[in-house]
N, C-alpha and C positions, 0 to 999 in steps of 0.2 A: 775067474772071479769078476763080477761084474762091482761097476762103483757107481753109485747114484751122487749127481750135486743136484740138489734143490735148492731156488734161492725165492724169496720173497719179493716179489716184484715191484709192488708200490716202495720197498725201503728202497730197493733196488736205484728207482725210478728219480728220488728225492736226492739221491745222491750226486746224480750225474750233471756234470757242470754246462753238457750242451743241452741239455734237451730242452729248453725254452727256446735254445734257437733253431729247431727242428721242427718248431711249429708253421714255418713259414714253405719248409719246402712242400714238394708236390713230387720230383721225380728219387728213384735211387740214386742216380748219379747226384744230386744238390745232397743229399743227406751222406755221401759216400766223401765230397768234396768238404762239404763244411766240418766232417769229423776230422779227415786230414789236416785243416787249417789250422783247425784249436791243439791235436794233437801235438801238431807243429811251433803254436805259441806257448805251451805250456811243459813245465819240468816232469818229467817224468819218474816215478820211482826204479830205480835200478830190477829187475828180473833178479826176481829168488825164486828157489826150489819149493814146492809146497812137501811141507812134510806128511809124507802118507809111510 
């Protein structure tokens, strides 16, 4: 059985707390490093199961 996730992209987009600062890089690696960083500075929610 196949599962489809769709997700709406502009909500998507307004959520994310780096993406104003992604506007400066240029390479993968700057946009691979700067998401490390913040990851890094900020609390994460705990890892839960999605209920399917």
């Amino acid at each position: 059985m196949c599962l489809y996730w769709g997700f709406d992209l502009p909500a998507v987009a307004r959520r994310s707390l780096y993406l104003p600062m992604l506007a400066n890089t240029e390479t993968l690696f700057e946009v691979s490093a700067l998401i490390e960083a913040f990851r890094h500075d900020v609390a994460r929610r705990p890892r839960a199961d999605i209920p399917v």
